[in-house]
C-alpha angles and dihedrals in degrees: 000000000000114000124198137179116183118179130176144157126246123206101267095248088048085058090101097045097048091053093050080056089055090043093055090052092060101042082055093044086051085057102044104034096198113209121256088008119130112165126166129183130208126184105205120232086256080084089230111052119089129181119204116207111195127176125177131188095237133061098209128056143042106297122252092255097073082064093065120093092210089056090047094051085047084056105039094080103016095121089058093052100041130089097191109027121251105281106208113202123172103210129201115234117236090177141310141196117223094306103143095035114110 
């Protein structure tokens, strides 16, 4: 299992924006429900950071989630929105509890 954290920082009057992004991904991924995919979003109570956790099934390969409309809308302009550029960091589990479950 492939394991992701992306975190990043939005000028503070694009915060909203950028969250409705985020909200369009999932209602497509709602929609689409794509195999071996668990994301999860989370706007820090800076008000314009977000961290992005994203685990897929398989090692290889690009995740699921490129696949979606709604994320690459959310890509397409990030830069522009964006005060400290997008940081990707695959990142090794150690454990969890039931983080990334609905």
């Amino acid at each position: 299992m492939k394991h992701v954290i992306v975190r990043y920082k939005v000028k503070p009057d694009r915060a909203a924006e950028n969250e409705q992004l985020v909200r369009a991904v999932y209602a497509e991924l709602h929609q689409t429900k794509p195999t071996g995919l668990r994301y999860a979003t989370f706007r820090l109570d800076d008000g314009v950071s977000f961290v992005h956790l994203a685990s897929n099934d398989t090692e290889k390969g690009p995740s699921p989630l490129s696949e979606e409309q709604a994320f690459k809308r959310f890509q397409e302009n990030i830069a522009d929105r964006c005060e400290e550029s997008p940081v990707v960091t695959e990142i090794r589990e150690i454990g969890s509890y039931r983080f990334l479950e609905e």
